[in-house]
ZAMARGU-4260 file (C-alpha; in steps of 0.2 Angstrom, whole numbers, plus 5000, padded with zeros to 4 digits):
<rodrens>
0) 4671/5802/5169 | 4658/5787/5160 | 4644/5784/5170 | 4651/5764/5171 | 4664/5770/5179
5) 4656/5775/5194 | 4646/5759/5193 | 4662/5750/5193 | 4666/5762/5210 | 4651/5759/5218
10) 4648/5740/5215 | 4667/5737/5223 | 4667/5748/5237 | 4664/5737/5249 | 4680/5728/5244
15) 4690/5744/5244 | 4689/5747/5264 | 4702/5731/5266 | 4712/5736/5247 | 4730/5740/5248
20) 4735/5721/5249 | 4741/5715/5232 | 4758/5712/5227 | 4757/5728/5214 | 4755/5738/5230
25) 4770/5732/5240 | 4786/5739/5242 | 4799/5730/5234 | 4804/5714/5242 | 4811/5715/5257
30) 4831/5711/5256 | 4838/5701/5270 | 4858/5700/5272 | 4871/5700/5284 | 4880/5717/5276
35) 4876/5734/5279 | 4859/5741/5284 | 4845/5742/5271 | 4829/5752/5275 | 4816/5745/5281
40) 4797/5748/5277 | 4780/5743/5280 | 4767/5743/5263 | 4759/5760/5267 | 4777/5767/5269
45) 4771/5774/5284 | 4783/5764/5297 | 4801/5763/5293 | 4818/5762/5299 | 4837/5758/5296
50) 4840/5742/5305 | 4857/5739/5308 | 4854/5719/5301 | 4840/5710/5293 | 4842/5694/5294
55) 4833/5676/5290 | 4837/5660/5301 | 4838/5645/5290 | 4835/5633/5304 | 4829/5632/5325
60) 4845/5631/5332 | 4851/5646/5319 | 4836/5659/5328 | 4842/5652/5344 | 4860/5658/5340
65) 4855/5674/5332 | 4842/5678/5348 | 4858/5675/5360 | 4869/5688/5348 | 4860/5697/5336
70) 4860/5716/5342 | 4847/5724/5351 | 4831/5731/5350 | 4828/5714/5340 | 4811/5713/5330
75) 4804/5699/5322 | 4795/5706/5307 | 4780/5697/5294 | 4774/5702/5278 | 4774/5723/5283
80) 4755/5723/5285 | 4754/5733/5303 | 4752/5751/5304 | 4757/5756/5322 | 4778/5755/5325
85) 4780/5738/5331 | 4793/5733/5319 | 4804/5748/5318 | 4820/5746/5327 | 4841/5752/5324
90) 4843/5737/5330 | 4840/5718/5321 | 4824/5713/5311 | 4823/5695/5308 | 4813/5687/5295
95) 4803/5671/5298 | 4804/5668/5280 | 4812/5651/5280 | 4798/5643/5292 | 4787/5640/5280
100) 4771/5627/5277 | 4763/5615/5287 | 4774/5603/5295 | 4762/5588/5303 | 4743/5588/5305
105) 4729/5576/5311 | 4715/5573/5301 | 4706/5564/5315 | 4706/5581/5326 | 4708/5592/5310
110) 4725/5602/5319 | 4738/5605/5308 | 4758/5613/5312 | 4762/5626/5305 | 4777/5637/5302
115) 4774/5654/5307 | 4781/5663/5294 | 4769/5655/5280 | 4757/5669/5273 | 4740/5665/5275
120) 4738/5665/5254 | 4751/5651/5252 | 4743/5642/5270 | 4725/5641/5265 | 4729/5630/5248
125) 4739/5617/5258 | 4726/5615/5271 | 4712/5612/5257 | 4724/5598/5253 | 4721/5590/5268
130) 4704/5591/5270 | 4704/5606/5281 | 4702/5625/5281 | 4704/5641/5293 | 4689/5643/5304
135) 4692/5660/5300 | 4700/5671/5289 | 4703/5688/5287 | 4701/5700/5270 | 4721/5700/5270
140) 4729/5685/5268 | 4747/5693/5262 | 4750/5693/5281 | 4762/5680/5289 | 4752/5666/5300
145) 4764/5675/5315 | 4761/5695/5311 | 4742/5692/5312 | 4744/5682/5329 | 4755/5693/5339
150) 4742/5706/5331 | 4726/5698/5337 | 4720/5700/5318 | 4702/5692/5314 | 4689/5691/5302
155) 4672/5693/5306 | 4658/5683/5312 | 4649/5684/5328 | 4652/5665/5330 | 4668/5665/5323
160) 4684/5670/5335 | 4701/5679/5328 | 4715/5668/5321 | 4725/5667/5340 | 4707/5660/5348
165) 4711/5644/5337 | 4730/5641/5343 | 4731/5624/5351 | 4752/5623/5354 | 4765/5635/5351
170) 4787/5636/5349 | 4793/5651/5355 | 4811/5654/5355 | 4818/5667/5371 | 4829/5683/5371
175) 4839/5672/5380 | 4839/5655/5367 | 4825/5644/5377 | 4814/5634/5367 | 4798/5634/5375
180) 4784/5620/5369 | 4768/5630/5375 | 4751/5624/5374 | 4738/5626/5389 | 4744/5611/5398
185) 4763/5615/5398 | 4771/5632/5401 | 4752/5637/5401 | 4755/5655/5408 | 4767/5659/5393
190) 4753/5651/5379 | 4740/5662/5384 | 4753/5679/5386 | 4761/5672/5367 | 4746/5668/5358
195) 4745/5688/5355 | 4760/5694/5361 | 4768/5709/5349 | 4782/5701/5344 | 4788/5706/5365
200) 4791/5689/5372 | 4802/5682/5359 | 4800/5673/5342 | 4787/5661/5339 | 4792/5648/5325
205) 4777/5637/5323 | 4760/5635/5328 | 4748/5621/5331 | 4729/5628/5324 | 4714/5618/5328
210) 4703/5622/5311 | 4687/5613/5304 | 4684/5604/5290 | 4686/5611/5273 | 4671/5619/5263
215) 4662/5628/5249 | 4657/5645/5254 | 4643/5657/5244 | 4647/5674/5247 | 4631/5688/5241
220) 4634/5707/5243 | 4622/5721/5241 | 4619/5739/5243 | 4606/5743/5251 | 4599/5760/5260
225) 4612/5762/5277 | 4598/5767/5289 | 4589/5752/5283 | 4604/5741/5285 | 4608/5748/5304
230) 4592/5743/5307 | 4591/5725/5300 | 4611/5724/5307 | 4607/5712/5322 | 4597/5699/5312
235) 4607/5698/5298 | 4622/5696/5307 | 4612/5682/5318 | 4608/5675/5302 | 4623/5673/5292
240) 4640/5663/5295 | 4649/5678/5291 | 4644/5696/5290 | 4649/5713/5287 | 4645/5732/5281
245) 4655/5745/5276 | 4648/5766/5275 | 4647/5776/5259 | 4654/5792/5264 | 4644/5806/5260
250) 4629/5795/5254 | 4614/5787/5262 | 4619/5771/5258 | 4631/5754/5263 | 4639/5737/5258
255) 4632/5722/5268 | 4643/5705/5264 | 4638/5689/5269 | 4645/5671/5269 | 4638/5655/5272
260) 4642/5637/5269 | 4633/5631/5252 | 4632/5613/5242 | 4627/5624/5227 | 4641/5622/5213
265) 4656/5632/5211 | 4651/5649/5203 | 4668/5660/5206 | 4668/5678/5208 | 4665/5691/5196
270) 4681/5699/5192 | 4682/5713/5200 | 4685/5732/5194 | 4703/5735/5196 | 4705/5746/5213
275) 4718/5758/5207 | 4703/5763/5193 | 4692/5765/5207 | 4700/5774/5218 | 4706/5785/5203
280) 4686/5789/5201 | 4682/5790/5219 | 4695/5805/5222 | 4691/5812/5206 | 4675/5812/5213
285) 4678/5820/5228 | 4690/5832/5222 | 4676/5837/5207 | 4663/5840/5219 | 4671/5851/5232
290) 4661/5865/5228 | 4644/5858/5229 | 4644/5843/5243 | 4626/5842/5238 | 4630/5834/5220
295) 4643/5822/5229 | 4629/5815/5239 | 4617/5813/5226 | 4629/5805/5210 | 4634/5792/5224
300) 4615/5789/5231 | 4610/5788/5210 | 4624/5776/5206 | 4625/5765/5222 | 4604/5763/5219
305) 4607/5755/5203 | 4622/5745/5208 | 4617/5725/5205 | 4620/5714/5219 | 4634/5700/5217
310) 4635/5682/5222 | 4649/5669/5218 | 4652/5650/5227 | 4670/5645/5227 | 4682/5635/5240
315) 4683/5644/5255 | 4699/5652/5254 | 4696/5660/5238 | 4678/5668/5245 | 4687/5675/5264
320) 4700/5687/5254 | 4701/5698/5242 | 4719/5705/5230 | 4720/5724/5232 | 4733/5733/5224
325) 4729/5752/5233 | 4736/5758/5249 | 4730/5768/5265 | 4733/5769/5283 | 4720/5763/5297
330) 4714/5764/5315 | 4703/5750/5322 | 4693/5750/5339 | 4688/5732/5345 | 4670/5740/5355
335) 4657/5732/5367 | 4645/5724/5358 | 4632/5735/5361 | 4642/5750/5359 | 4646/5747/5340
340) 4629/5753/5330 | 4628/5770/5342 | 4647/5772/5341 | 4644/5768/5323 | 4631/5783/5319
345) 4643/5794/5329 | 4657/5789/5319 | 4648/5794/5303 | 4641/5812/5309 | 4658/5817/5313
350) 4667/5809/5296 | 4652/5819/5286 | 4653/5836/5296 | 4673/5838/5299 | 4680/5829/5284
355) 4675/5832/5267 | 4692/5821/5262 | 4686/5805/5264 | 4682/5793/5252 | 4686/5776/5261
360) 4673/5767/5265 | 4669/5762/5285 | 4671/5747/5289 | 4660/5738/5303 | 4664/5718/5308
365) 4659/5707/5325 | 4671/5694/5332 | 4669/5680/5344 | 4675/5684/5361 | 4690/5675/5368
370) 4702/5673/5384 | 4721/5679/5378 | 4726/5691/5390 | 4732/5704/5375 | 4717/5698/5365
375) 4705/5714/5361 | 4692/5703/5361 | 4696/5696/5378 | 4682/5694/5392 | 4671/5698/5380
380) 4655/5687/5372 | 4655/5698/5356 | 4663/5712/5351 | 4660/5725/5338 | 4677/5731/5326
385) 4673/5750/5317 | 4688/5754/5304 | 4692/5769/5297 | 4704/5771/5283 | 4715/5786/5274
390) 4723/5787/5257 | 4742/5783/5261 | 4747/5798/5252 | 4737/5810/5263 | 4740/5813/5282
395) 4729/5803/5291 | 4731/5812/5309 | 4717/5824/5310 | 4705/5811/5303 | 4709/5800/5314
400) 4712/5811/5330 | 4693/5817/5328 | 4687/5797/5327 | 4697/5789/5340 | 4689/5798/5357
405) 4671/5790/5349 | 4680/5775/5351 | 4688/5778/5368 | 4670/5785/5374 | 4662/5767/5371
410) 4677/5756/5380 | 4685/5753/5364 | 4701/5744/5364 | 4711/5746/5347 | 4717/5735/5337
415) 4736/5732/5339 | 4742/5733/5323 | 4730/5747/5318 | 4735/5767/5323 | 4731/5774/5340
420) 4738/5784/5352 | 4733/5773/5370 | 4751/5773/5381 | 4753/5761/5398 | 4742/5768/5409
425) 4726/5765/5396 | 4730/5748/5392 | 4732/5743/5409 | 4715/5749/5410 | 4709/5742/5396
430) 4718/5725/5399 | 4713/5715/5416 | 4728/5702/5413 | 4740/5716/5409 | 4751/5716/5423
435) 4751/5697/5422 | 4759/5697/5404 | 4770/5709/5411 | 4777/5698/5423 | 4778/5685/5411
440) 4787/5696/5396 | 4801/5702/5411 | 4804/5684/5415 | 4807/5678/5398 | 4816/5697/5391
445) 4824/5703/5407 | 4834/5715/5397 | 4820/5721/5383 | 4830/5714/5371 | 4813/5713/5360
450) 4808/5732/5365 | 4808/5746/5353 | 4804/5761/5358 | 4788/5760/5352 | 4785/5744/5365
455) 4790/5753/5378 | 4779/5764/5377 | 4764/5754/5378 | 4772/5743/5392 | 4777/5759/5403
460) 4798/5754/5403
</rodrens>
């Protein structure tokens, strides 16, 4: 292998924690139709099922027909980007495809409708049309505006709160056909058990986001020593809009990225190395050095060294994401604050001594605390997020059945759309409104027409 190659590896490694989110690395389409069943998969193939109808509403008062019909368990599915079995069901999945775009905002209080089955890629461009942008955005915006809020999905920032912390109103339509405006002065107990909600409580069709002005962002990342980086962590993160590391394996050093709002001129990212080349080198390299860890550790301490740092300027919904065409399967623990760095160390000890197959990189993000009751980041001023990812192809169980007690050690609560093995009795818990979104979902579902099995699980039915 050229000695750029790996350059090429170790300058984009960072990026290749979140990869696995271009349309080169999703499955075909998905087909809806009022015929026969048609399988259903998410993009790492590892969640699938045989529904016995996929179907897409055209319109309000179609969803309000199919909800009162359509047979059960019924699942309202996005663009396929969860890993845990939310969407699985024999039952009905129904598509939000034909909610699309925003449909009314204010540019006095910068709030803009939405329909919830926009992806955040096609969202972000319309909002810049108007002036305004998402106060937050996560690396993946292939996922539908109503899959990363039932999801209680983020990006990262220690000022910055996850997507459902900016919701202002919502429409969700019931098992039984109601068509509930919620917002926190009406139906104010449904808002805050909807804004994440699994898919559980019925569909929601649009949503009403409060965002902020729109912006250039400069985004820098470097490599630099890990141990060094742990210990600079707390200041950079105080010091940056948006900040982030992700963990070499088997190397002594890490990524930091950071983001800040700029006036300097539009300077657009580097194209990057295309991931499916790097990953080909990363395993390669893994798989060449099995014999002597030693020489693993010290090609990717040589190369990552002599990796250039990178900056770029651009609008701010080309800096947030990033296209990644290669697949994997992740767990992701939402910690206390001052759990993450130890929790952290921990982490990488046992990915180094028990798992010479990894060659993901660890990824390690802060979000804003909120008050949704499901919201991970719930009662919380900050929390700490540590992902771990594995190669779609391989079986991620071990790996992660050696990570997550570190997680559950430090009061972590995962993510929900990110593998874990918590049941009832551990969310409850976890979860100080729980019983309180349970009597909510029961009123609105009395029959658990929206569970699968997998959601009955997790709420003990």
């Amino acid at each position: 292998m050229k000695r750029r190659d790996f350059l090429a590896a170790s300058a984009s490694i960072a990026g290749l924690a979140l990869s696995g989110c271009g349309p080169d690395a999703l499955p075909q389409g998905p087909r809806f139709t009022r015929g026969g069943p048609i399988r259903w998969r998410n993009w790492s193939g590892y969640q699938h099922c045989l529904p016995q109808q996929r179907l897409a509403p055209e319109s309000l008062e179609q969803l309000v027909d199919l909800l009162r019909s359509a047979k059960g368990p019924l699942r309202p599915v996005g663009a396929g980007h969860s890993f845990t079995p939310l969407v699985p069901t024999d039952g009905t999945i129904v598509s939000l495809r034909n909610f699309l775009g925003v449909l009314s905002h204010d540019p006095k209080a910068l709030t803009a409708t939405v329909g919830a089955g926009t992806k955040l890629g096609l969202l972000a461009p319309q909002l810049d049309a108007l002036g305004q942008a998402l106060a937050n955005m996560p690396d993946v915006d292939e996922q539908s505006l109503g899959g990363a809020l039932g999801t209680g999905t983020h990006g990262t920032g220690q000022k910055l709160g996850a997507l459902h912390s900016y919701v202002e109103a919502l429409k969700l339509v019931t098992p039984q056909g109601q068509v509930l405006d919620c917002s926190r002065t009406s139906n104010p107990q449904v808002f805050e058990a909807a804004r994440v909600s699994l898919g559980s409580l019925g569909v929601v069709t649009e949503v009403t986001l409060r965002n902020v002005p729109s912006a250039t962002l400069k985004r820098r990342l470097w490599i630099e020593h890990f141990d060094t980086l742990l210990e600079r962590f707390d200041a950079l993160a105080a010091g940056h809009h948006s900040f982030e590391i992700y963990y070499f394996p088997f190397s002594d050093y890490g990524v930091a990225i950071a983001i800040d709002p700029t006036d300097e001129a539009v300077r657009p990212r580097a194209n990057e190395p295309d991931d499916v080349s790097v990953l080909d080198a990363l395993r390669h390299l893994r798989d060449f050095t099995r014999w002597a860890p030693g020489l693993r550790r010290w090609l990717i301490n040589r190369l990552a060294a002599s990796a250039p740092p990178e900056e770029g300027v651009d609008i701010w919904y080309r800096v947030f994401p990033s296209a990644r065409p290669v697949r994997f399967n992740e767990m992701e623990y939402h910690l206390p604050r001052e759990a993450l760095l130890p929790t952290l160390r921990k982490v990488r000890e046992t990915l180094e001594s028990k798992h010479p197959e990894i060659f993901f990189p660890v990824e390690v993000r802060l979000v804003r605390g909120d008050d949704a009751w499901l919201s991970p980041f719930q009662g919380h001023q900050v929390s700490g997020s540590i992902a771990v990812h594995h190669y779609h192809l391989e079986d991620p169980l071990p790996y992660f059945a050696d990570i997550e007690p570190l997680f559950r050690e430090a009061g972590g609560r995962p993510h929900w759309g990110k593998m874990n093995t918590l049941g009832a009795a551990d969310f409850a818990a976890l979860y100080p409104r729980w019983q309180e979104f349970l009597d909510v979902r029961a009123t609105l579902d009395p029959e658990g027409k929206m569970l699968n099995p997998y959601l009955r699980k997790v709420f003990g039915l």
